[in-house]
N, CA, C and O atoms as a GROMACS GRO file, in nm:
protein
  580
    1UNK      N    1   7.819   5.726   7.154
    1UNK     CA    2   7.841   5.863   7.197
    1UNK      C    3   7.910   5.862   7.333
    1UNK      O    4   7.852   5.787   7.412
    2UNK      N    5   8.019   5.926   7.384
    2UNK     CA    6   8.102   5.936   7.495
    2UNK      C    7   7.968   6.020   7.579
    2UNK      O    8   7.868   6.078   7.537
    3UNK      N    9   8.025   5.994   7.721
    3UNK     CA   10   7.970   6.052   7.830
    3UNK      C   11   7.995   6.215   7.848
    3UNK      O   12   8.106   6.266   7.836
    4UNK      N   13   7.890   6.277   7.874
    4UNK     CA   14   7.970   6.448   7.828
    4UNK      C   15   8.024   6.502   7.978
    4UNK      O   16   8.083   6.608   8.000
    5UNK      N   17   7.983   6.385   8.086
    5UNK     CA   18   8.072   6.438   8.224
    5UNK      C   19   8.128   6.292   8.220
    5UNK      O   20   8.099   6.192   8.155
    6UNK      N   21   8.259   6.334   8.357
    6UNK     CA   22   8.319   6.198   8.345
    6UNK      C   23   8.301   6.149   8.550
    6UNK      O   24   8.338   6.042   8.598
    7UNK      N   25   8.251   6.240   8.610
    7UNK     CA   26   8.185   6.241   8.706
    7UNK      C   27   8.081   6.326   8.741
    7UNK      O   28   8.044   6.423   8.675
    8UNK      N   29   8.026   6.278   8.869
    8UNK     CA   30   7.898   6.312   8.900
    8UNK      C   31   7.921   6.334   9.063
    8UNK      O   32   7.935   6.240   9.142
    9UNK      N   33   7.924   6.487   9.102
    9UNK     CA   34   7.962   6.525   9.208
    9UNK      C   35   7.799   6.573   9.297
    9UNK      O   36   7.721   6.658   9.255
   10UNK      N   37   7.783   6.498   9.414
   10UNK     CA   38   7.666   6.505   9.497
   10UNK      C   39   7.710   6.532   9.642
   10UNK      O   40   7.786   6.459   9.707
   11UNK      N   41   7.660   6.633   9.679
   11UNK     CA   42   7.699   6.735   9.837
   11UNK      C   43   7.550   6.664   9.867
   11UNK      O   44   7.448   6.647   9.801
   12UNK      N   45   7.604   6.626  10.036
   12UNK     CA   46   7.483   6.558  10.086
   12UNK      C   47   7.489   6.642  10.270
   12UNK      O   48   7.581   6.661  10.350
   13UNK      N   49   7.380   6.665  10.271
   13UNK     CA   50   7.356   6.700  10.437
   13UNK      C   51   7.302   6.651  10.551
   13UNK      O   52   7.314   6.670  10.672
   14UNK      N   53   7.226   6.568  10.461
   14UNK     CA   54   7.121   6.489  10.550
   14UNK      C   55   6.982   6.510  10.589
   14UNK      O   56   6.908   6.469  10.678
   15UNK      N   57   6.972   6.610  10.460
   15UNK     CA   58   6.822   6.709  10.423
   15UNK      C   59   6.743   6.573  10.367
   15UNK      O   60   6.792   6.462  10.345
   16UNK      N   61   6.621   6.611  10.353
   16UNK     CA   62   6.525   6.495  10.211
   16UNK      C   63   6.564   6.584  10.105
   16UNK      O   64   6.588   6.504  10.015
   17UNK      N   65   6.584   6.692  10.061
   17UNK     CA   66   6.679   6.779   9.929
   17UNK      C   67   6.758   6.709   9.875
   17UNK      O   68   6.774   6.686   9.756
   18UNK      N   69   6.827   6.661   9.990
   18UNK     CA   70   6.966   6.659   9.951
   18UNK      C   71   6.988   6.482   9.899
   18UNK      O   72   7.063   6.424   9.821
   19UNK      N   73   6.852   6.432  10.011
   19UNK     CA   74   6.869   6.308   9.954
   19UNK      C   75   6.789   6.257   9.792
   19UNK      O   76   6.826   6.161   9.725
   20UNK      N   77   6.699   6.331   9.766
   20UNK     CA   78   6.646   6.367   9.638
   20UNK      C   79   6.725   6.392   9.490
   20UNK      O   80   6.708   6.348   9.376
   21UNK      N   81   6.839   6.503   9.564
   21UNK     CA   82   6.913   6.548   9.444
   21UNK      C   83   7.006   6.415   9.434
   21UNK      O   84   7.046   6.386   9.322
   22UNK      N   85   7.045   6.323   9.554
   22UNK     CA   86   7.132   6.214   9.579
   22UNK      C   87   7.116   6.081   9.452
   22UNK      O   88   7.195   6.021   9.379
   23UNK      N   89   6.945   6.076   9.480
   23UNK     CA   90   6.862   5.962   9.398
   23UNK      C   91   6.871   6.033   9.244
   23UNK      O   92   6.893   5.969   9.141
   24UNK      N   93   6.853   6.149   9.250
   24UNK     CA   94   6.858   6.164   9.104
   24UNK      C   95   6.991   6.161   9.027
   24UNK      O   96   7.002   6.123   8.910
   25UNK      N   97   7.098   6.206   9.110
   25UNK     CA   98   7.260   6.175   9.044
   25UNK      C   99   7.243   6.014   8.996
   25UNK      O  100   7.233   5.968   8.882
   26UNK      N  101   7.244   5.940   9.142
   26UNK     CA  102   7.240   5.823   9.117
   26UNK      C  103   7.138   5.731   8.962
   26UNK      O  104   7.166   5.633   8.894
   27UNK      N  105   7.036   5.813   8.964
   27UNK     CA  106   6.952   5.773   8.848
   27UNK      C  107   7.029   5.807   8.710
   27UNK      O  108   7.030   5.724   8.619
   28UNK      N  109   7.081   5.909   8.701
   28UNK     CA  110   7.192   5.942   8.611
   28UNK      C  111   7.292   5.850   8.591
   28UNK      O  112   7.336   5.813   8.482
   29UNK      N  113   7.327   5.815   8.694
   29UNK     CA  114   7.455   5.753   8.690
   29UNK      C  115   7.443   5.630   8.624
   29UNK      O  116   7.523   5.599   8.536
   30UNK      N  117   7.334   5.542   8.664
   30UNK     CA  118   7.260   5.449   8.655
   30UNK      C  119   7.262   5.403   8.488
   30UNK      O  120   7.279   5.294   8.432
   31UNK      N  121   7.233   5.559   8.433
   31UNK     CA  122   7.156   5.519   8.278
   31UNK      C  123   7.318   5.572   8.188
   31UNK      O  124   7.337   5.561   8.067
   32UNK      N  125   7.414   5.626   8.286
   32UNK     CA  126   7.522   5.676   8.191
   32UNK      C  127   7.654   5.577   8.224
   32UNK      O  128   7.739   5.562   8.136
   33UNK      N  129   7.666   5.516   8.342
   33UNK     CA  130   7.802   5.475   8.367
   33UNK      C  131   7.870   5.568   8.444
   33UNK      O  132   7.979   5.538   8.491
   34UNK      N  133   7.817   5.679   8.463
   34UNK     CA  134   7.903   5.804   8.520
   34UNK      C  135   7.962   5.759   8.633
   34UNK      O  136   7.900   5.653   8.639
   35UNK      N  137   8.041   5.755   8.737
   35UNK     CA  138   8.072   5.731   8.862
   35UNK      C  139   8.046   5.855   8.895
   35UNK      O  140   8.040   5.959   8.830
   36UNK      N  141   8.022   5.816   9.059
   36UNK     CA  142   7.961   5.946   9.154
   36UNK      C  143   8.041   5.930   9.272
   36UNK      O  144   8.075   5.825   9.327
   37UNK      N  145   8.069   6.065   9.306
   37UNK     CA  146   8.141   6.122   9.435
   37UNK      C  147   8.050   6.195   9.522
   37UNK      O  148   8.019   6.309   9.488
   38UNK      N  149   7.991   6.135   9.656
   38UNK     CA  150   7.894   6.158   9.735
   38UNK      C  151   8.019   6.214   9.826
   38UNK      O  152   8.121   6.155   9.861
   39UNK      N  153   7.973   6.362   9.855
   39UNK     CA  154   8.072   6.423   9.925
   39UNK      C  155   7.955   6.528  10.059
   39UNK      O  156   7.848   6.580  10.030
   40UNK      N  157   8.011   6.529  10.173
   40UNK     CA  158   7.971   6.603  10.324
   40UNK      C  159   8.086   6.662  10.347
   40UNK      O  160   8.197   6.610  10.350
   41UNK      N  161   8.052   6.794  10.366
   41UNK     CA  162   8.143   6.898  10.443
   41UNK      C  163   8.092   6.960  10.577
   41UNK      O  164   7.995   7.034  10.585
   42UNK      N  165   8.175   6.918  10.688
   42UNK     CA  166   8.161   6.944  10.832
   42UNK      C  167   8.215   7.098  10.778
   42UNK      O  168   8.300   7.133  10.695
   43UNK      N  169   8.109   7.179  10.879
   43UNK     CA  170   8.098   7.331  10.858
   43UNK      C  171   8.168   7.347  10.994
   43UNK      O  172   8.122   7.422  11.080
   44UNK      N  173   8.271   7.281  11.010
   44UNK     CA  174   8.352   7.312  11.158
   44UNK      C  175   8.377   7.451  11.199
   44UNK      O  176   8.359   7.469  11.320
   45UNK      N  177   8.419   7.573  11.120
   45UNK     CA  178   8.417   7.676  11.188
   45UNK      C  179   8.314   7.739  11.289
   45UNK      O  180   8.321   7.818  11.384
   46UNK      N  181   8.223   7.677  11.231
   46UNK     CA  182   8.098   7.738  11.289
   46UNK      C  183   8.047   7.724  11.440
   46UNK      O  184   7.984   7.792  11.521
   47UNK      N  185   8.114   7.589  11.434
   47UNK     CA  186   8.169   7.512  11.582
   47UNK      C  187   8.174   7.545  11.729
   47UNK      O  188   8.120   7.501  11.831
   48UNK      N  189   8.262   7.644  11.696
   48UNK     CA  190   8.275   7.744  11.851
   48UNK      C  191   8.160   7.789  11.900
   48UNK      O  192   8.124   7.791  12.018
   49UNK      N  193   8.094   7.832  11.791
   49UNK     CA  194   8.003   7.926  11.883
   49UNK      C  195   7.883   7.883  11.960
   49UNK      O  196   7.782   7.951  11.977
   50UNK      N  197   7.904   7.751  12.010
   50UNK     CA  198   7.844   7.637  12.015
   50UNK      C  199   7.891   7.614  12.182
   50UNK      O  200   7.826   7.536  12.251
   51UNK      N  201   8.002   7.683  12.237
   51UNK     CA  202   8.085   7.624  12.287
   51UNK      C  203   8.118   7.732  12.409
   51UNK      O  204   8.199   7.717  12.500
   52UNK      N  205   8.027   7.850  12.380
   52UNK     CA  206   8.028   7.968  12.445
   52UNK      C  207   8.011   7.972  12.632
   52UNK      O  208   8.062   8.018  12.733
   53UNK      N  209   7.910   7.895  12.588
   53UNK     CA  210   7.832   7.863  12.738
   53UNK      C  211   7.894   7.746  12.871
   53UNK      O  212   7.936   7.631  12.857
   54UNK      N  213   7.881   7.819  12.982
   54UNK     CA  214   7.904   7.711  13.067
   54UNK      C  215   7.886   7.573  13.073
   54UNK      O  216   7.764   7.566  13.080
   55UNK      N  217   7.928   7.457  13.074
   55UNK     CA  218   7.849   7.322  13.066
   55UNK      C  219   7.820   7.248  12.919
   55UNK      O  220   7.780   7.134  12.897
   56UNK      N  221   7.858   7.361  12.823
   56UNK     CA  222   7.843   7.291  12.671
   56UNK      C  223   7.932   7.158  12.636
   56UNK      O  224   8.037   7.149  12.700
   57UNK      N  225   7.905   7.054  12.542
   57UNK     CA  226   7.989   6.994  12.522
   57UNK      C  227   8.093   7.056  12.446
   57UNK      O  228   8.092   7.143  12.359
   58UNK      N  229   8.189   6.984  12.507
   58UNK     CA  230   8.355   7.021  12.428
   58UNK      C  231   8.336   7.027  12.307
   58UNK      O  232   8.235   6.981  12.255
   59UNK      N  233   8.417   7.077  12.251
   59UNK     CA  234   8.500   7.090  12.112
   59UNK      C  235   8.504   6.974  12.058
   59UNK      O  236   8.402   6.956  11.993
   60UNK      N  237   8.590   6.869  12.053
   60UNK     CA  238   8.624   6.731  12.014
   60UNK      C  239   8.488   6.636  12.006
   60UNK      O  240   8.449   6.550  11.928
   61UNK      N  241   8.437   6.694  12.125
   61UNK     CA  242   8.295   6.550  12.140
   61UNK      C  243   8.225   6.637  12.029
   61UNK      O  244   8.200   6.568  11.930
   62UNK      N  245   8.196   6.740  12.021
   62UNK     CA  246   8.075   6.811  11.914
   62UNK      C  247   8.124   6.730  11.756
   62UNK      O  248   8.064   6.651  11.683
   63UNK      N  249   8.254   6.788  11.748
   63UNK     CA  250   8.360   6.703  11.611
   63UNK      C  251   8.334   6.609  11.568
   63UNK      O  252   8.297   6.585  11.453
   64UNK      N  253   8.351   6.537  11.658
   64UNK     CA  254   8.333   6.394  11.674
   64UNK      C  255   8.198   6.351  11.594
   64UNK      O  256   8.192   6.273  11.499
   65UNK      N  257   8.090   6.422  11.655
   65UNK     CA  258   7.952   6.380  11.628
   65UNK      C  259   7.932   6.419  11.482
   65UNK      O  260   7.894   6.347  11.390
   66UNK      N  261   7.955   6.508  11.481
   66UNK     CA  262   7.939   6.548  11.353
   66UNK      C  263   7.989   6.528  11.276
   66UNK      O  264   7.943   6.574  11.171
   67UNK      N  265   8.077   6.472  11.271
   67UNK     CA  266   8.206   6.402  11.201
   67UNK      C  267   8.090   6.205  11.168
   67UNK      O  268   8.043   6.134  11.079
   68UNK      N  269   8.102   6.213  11.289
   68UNK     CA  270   8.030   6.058  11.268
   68UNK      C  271   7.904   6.083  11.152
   68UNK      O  272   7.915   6.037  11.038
   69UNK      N  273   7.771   6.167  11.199
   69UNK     CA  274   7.707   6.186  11.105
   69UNK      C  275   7.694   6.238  10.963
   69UNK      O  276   7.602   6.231  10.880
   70UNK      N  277   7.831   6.301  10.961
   70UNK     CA  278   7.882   6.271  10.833
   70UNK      C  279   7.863   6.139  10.720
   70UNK      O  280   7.806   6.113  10.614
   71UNK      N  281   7.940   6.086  10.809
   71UNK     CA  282   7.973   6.000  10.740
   71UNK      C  283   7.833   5.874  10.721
   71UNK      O  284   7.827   5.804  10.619
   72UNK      N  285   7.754   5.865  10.809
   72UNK     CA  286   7.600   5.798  10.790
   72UNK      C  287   7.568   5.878  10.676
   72UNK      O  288   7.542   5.819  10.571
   73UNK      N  289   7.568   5.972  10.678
   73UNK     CA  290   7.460   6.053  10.538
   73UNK      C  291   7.588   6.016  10.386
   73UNK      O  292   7.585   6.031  10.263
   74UNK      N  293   7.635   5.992  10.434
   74UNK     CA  294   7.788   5.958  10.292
   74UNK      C  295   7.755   5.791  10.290
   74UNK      O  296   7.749   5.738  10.179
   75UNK      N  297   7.735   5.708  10.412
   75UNK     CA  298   7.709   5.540  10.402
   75UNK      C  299   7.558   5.523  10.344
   75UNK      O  300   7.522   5.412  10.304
   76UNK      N  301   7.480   5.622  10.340
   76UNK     CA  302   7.330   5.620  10.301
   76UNK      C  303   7.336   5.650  10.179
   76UNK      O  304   7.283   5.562  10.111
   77UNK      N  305   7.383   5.744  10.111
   77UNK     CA  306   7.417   5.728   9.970
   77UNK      C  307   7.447   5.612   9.911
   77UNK      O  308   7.378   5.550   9.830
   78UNK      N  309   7.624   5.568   9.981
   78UNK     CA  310   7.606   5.436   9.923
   78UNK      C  311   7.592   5.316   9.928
   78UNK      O  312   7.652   5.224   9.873
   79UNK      N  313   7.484   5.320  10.020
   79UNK     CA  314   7.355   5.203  10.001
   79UNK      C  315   7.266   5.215   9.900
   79UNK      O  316   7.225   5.126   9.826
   80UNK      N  317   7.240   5.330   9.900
   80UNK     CA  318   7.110   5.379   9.749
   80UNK      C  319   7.192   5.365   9.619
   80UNK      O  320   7.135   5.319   9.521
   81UNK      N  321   7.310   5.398   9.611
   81UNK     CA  322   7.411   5.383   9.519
   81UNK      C  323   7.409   5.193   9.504
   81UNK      O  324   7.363   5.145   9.400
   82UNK      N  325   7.445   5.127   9.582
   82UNK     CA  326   7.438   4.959   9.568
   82UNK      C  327   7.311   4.912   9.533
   82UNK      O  328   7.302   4.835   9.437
   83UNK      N  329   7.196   4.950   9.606
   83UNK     CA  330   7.057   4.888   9.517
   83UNK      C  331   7.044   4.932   9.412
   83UNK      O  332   6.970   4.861   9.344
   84UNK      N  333   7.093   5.048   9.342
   84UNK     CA  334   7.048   5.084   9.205
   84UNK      C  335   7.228   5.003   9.133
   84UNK      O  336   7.246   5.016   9.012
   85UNK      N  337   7.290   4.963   9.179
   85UNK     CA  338   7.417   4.902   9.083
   85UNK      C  339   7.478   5.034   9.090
   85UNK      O  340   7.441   5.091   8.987
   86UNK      N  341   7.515   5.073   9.123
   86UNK     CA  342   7.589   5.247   9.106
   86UNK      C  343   7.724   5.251   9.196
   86UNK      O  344   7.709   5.299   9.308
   87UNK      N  345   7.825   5.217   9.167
   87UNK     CA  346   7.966   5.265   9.245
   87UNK      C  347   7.957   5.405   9.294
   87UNK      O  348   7.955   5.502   9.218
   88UNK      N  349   7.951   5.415   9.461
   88UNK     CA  350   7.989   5.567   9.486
   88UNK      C  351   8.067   5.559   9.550
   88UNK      O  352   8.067   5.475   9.640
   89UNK      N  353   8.218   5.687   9.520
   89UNK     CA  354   8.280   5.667   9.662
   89UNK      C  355   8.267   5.814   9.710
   89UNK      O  356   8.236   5.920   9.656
   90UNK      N  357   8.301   5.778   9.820
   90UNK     CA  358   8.295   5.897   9.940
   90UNK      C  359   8.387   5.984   9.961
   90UNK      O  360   8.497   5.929   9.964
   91UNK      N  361   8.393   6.130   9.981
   91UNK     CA  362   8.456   6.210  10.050
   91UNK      C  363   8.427   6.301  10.170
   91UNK      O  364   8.333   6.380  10.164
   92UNK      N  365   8.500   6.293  10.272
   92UNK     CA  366   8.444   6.401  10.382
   92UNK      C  367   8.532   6.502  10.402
   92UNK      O  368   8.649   6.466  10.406
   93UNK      N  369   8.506   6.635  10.418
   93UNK     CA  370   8.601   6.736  10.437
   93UNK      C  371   8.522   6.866  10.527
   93UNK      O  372   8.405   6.882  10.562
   94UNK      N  373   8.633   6.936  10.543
   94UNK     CA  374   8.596   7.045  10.662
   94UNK      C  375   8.566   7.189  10.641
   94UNK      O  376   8.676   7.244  10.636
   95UNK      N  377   8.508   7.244  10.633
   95UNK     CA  378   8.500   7.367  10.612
   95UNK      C  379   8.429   7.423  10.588
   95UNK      O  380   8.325   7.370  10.627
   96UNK      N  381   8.404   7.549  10.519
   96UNK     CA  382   8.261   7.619  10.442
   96UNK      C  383   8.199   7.533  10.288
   96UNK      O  384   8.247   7.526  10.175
   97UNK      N  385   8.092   7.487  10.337
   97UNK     CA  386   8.050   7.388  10.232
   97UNK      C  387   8.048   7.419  10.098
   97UNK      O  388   8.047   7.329  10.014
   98UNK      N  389   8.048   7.531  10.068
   98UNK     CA  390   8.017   7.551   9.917
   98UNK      C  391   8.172   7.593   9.872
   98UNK      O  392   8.198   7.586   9.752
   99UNK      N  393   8.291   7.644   9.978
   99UNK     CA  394   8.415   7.658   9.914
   99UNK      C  395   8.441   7.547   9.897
   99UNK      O  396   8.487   7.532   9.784
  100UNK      N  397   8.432   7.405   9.987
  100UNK     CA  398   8.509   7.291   9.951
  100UNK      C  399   8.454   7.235   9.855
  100UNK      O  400   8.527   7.164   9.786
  101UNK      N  401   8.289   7.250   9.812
  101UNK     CA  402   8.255   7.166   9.704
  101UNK      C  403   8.302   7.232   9.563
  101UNK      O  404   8.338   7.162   9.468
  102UNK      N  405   8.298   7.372   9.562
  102UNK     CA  406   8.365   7.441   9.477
  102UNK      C  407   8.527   7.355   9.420
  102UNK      O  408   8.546   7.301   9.310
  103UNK      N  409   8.618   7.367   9.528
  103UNK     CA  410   8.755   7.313   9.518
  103UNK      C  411   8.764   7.198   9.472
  103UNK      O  412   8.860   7.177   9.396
  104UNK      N  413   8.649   7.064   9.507
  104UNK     CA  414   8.637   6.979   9.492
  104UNK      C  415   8.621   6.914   9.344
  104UNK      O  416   8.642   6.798   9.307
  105UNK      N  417   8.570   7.046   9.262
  105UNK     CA  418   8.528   6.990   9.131
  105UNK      C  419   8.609   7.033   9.018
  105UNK      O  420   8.634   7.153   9.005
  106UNK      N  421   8.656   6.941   8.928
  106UNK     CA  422   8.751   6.976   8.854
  106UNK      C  423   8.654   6.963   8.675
  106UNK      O  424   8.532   6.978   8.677
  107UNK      N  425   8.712   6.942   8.567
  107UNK     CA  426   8.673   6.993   8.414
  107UNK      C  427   8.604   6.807   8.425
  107UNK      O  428   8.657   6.703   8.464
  108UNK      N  429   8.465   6.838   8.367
  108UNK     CA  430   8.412   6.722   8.326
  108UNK      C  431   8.332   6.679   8.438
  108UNK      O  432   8.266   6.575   8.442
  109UNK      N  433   8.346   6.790   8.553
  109UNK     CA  434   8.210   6.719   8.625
  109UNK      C  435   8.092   6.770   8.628
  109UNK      O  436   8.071   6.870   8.561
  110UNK      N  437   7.982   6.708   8.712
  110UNK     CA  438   7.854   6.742   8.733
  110UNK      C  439   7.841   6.801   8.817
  110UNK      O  440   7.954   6.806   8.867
  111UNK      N  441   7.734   6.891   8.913
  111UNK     CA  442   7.721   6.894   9.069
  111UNK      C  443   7.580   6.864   9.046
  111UNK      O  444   7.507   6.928   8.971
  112UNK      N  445   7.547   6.767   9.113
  112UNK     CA  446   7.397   6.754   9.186
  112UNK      C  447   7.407   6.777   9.286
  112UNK      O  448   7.483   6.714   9.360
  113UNK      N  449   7.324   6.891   9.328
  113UNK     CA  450   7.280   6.962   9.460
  113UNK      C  451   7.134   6.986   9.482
  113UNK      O  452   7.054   7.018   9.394
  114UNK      N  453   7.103   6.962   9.631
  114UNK     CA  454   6.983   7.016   9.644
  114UNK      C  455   6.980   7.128   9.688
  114UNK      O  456   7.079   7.147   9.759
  115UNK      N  457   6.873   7.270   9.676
  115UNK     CA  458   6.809   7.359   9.631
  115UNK      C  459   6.855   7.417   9.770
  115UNK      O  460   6.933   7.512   9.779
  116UNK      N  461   6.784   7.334   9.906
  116UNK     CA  462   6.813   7.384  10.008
  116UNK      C  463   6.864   7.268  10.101
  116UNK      O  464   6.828   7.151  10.090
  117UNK      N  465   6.983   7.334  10.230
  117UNK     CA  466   6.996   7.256  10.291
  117UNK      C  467   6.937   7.241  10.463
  117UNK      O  468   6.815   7.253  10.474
  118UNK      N  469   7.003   7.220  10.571
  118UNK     CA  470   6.972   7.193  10.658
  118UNK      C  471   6.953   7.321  10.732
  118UNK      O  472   6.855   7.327  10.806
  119UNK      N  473   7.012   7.399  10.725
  119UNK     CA  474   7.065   7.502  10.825
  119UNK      C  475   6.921   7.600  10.771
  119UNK      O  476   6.869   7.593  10.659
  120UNK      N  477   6.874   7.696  10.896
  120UNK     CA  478   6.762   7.734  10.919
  120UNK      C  479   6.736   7.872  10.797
  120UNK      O  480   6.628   7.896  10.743
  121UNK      N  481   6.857   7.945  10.777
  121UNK     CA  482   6.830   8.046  10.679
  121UNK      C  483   6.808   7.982  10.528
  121UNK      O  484   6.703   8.015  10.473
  122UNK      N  485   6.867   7.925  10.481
  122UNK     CA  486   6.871   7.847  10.374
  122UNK      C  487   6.722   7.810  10.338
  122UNK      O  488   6.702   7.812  10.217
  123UNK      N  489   6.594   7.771  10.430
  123UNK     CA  490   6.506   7.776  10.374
  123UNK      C  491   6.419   7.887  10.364
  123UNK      O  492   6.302   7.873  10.329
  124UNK      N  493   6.464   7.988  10.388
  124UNK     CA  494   6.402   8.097  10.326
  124UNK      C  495   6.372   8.122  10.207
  124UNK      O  496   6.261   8.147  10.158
  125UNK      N  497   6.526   8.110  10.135
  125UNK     CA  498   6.533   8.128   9.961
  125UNK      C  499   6.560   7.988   9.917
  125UNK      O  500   6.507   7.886   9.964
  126UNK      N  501   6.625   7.993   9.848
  126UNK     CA  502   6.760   7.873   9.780
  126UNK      C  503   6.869   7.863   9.842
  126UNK      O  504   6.957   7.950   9.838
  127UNK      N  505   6.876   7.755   9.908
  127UNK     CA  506   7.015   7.739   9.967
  127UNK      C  507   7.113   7.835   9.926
  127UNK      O  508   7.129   7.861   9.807
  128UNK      N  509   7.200   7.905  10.047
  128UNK     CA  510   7.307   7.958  10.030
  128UNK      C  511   7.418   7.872   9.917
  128UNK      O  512   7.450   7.896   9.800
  129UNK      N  513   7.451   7.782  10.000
  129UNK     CA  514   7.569   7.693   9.972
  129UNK      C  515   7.498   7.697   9.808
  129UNK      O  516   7.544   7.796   9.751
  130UNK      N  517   7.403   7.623   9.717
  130UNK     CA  518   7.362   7.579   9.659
  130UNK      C  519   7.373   7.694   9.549
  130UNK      O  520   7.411   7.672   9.434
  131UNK      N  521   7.331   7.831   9.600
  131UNK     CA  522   7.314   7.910   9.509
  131UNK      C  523   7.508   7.980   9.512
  131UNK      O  524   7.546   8.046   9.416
  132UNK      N  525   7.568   7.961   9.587
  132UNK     CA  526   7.679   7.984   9.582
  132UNK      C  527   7.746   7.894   9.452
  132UNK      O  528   7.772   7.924   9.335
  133UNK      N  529   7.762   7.774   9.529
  133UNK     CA  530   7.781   7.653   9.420
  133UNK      C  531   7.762   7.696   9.263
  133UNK      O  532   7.856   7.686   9.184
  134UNK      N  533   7.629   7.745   9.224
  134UNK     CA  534   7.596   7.756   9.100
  134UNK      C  535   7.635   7.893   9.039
  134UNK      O  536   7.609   7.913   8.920
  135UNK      N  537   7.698   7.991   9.116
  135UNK     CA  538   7.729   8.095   9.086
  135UNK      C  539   7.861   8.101   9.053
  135UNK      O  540   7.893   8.179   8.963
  136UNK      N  541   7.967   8.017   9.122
  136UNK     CA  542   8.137   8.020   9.110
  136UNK      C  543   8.117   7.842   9.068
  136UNK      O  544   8.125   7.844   8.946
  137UNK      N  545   8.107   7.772   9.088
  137UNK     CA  546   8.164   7.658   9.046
  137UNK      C  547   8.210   7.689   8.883
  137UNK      O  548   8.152   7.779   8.822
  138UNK      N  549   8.336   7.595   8.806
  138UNK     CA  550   8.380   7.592   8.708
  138UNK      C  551   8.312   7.469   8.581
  138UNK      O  552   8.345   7.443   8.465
  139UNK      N  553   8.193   7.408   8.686
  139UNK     CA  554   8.096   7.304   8.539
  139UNK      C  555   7.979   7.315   8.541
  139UNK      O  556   7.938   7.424   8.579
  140UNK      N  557   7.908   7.243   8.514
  140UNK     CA  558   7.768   7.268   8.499
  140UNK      C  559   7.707   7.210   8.671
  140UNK      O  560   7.763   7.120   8.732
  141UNK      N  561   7.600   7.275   8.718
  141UNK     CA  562   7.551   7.262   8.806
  141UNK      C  563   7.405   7.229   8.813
  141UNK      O  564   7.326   7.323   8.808
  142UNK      N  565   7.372   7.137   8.822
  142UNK     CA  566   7.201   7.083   8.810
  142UNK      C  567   7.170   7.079   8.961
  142UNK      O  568   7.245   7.028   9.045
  143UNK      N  569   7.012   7.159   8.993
  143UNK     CA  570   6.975   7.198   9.137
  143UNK      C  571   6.853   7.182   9.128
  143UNK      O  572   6.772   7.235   9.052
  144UNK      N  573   6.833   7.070   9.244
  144UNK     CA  574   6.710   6.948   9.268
  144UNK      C  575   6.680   7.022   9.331
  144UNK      O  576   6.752   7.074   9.416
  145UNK      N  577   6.473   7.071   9.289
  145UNK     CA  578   6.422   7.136   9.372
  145UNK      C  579   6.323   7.038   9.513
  145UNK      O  580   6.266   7.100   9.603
   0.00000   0.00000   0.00000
């Protein structure tokens, strides 16, 4: 029987959600062959307002950081991806997280997402991003509670 996705798309934040929904793609992946795309989106617009105050760090250094920790929560995947045998590769991109993961996914993929992410409103309900994701994305969307 063919694989009924031909990837397996995982938005990571650096939540335990997110690393949950991460392990379970990967467990998928594991038992199907699927390859997985562990993808972080720097919410850079949001940036400025960060930047208001006298004495704040710059623009570039904030970037920077966040940019770096990006990419740890994308190298932590695939480490969990290598102990389980699982090829992941990585993408990082900029913007409003749930438009780029939206853009990101084309016919035949998955989204594993977790439920909620980092940012403080989000645990109120169901992640914004998450419930966005599952409302416009164009494939099926599975959401790790």
């Amino acid at each position: 029987m063919a694989n009924v996705f031909e990837r397996i798309l995982v938005p990571v934040d650096g939540s335990e959600v997110a690393k949950r929904a991460a392990e379970k793609a990967l467990a998928l992946a594991q038992c199907t062959g699927i390859p997985v795309l562990a993808l972080h989106v720097l919410n850079v617009p949001d940036l400025p307002s960060f930047y208001a105050y006298p004495g704040a760090i710059r623009y570039q250094e904030m970037h920077d950081f966040i940019q770096k920790e990006g990419q740890l929560y994308l190298d932590e995947i695939e480490r969990l991806g290598n102990q389980m045998c699982v090829a992941v590769s990585k993408k990082l991109l900029e913007g409003h997280p749930a438009e780029e993961i939206i853009k990101e996914t084309r016919e035949g993929d998955l989204i594993v997402i977790g439920s909620k992410g980092r940012t403080g409103l989000d645990r109120l309900l169901m992640g914004s991003v998450a419930e966005n994701v599952a409302r416009h994305a164009s494939c099926p969307v599975m959401i790790v509670k």
